[in-house]
C-alpha positions in Angstrom: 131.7 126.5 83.0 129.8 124.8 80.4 127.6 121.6 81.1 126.5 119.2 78.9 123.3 117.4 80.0 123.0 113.6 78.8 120.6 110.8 80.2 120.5 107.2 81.2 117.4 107.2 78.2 115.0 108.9 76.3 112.4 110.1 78.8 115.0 110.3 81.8 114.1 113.7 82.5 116.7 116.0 81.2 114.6 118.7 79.5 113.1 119.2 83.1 117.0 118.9 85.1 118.3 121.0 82.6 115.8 124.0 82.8 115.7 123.3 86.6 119.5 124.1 86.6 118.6 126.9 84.6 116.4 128.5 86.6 118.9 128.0 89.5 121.8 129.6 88.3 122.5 133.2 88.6 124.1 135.9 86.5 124.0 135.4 82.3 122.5 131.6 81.9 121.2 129.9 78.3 120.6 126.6 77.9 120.9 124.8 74.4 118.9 122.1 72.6 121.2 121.0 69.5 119.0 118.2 67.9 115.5 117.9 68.5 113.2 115.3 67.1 109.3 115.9 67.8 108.8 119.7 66.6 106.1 121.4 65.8 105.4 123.6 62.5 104.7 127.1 63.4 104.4 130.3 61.2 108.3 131.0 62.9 109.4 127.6 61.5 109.9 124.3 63.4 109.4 124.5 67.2 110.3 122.4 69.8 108.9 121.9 73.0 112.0 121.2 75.1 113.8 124.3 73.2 111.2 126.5 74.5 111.3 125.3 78.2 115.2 125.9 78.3 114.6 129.5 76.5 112.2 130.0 78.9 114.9 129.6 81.6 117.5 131.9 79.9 118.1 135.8 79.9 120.6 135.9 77.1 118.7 137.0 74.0 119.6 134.4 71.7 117.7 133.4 68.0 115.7 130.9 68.1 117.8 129.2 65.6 120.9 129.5 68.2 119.3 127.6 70.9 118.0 124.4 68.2 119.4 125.0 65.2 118.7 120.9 64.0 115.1 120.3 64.2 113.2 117.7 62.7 109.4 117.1 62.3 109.2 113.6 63.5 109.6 112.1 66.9 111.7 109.8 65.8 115.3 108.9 66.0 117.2 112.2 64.8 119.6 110.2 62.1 116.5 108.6 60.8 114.3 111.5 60.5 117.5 113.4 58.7 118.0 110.6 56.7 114.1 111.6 55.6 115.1 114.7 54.5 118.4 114.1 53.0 120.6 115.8 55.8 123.3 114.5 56.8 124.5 114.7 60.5 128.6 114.0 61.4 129.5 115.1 64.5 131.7 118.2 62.8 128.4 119.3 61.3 127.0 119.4 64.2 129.0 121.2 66.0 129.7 123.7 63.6 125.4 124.2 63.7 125.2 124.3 67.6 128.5 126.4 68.7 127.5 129.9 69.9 130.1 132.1 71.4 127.6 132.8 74.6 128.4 129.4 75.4 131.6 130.4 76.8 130.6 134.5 77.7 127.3 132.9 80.1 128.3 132.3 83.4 126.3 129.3 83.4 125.2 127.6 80.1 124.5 124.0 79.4 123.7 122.2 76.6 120.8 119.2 76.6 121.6 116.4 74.8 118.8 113.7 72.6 118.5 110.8 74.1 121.4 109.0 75.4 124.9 109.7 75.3 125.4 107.8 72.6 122.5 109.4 70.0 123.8 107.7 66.5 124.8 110.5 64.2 125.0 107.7 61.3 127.6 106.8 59.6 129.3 105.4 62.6 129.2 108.3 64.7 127.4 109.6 67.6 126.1 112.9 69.8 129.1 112.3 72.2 132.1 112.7 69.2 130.3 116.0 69.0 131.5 117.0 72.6 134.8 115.6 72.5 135.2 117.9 69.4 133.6 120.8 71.4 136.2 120.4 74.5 138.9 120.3 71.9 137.3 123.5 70.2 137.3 125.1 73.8 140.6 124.0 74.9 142.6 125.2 71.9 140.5 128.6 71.9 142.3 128.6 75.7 145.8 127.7 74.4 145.4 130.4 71.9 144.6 133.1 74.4 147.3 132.1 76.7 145.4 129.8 79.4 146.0 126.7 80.3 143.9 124.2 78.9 141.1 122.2 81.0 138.1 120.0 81.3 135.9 122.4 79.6 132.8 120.5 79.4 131.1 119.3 82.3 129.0 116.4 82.0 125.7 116.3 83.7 124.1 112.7 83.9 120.3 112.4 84.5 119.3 109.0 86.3 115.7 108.4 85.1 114.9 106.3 88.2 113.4 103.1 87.4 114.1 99.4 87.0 116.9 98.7 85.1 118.5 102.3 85.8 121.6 101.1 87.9 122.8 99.4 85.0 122.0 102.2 82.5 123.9 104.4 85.4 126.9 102.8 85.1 127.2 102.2 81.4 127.0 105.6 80.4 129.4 106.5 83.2 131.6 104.2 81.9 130.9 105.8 78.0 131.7 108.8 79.4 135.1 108.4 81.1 136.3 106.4 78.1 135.7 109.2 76.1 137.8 111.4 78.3 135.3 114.0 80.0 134.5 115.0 83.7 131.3 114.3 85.0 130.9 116.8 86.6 127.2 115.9 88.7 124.7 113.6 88.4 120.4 113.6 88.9 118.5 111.1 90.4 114.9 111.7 88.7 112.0 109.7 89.3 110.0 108.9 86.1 108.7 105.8 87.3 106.1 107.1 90.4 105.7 103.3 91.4 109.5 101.9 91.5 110.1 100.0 94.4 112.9 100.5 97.5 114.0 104.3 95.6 116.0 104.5 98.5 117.6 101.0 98.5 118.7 102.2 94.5 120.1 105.9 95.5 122.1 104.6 98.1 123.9 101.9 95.3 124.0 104.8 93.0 125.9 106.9 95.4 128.2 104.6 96.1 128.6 103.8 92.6 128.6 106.6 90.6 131.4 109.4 90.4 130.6 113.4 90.4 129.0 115.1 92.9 125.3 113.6 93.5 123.0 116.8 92.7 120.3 115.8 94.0 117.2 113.6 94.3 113.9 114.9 92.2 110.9 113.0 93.2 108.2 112.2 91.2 106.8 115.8 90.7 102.3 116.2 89.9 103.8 119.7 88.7 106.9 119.3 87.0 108.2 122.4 86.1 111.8 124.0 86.2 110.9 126.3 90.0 109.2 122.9 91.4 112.4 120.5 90.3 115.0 123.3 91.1 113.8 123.1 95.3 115.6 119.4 95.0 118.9 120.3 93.2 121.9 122.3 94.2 124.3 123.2 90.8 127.3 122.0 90.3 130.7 123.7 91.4 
């Protein structure tokens, strides 16, 4: 199946969840990064940090350009950093940049999202139109082969775990559901080392959310994909 990675916020960890997942899963796994604000010039081209930590996961041997094919110099909001350069991002666009055909041949691929599930596009639209359109794509590339069609994208929420997180929890459950996907697991991550009763707030999030709770990743002195990985199980 393929997952699509979203957070409570900027900074709630899902570069590290995502290649933790990565590095979890077994058989043909790639991970994408669509949009990415915040890259670096290389002799290559533009270069992302979070890119290169989900490639660093993979073992299919994708282009560079396959795995962030929207990059943009500034860390800044994507749509105003496009908006710079006189692109212009509509969630067809988007899609039609990110889709790679290995996202349906891996037998595990996800896809990290920028920022929150609802990243502004401009013009109105947002990050998240761009997955409804890609379950559509998937589920009439299934009614043309003769399959019945399903829930083809996953959603994985990342919990940054802090104050104020509940709320953000349940909001973009809420955005989710409206918009008609599964959420298919959820991540408790700690990015604040000093918020108080964590287990007080897990236990309302378990009762609260929906999707199987994937785990609980503490704040981590080395956070890196192996490290986060021990605290997650994947989802089924």
């Amino acid at each position: 199946m393929l997952y699509f990675v979203t957070g409570t916020d900027t900074d709630s960890g899902k570069t590290l969840i995502s290649a933790a997942l990565l590095a979890k899963a077994q058989g043909d796994k790639c991970g994408f990064k669509p949009i990415a604000s915040g890259c670096v010039p290389t002799d290559a081209g533009l270069r992302n940090s979070d890119a290169l930590m989900l490639i660093a996961q993979s073992n299919m041997d994708l282009p560079y350009s396959a795995i962030n094919p929207i990059c943009f110099e500034p860390a800044i909001a994507p749509h105003i950093a496009a908006k710079q350069v006189n692109q212009i991002l509509t969630a067809q666009t988007v899609l039609d940049a990110m889709y790679h055909p290995a996202m349906q041949q891996a037998d595990f691929a996800l896809i990290e999202g920028a920022g929150g599930w609802r990243l502004p596009l401009g013009n109105g639209e947002f990050l998240s139109d761009t997955v409804k359109l890609l379950q559509a794509k998937l589920q009439k590339s299934r009614l043309i082969q003769g399959q019945l069609a399903a829930a083809n994208v996953g959603v994985i929420l990342v919990v940054g775990m802090k104050l104020g997180c509940l709320n953000h929890a349940l909001l973009t459950q809420e955005a989710v559901l409206a918009d008609g996907l599964t959420i298919a697991g959820w991540v408790a991550n700690q990015v604040d080392i000093e918020m108080a009763f964590i287990d007080d707030n897990l236990n309302s999030l378990q009762q609260m959310m929906q999707g199987p709770f994937l785990g609980y990743v503490p704040h981590l002195k080395a956070a890196t994909a192996d490290n986060a990985a021990a605290y997650l199980q994947l989802p089924k």
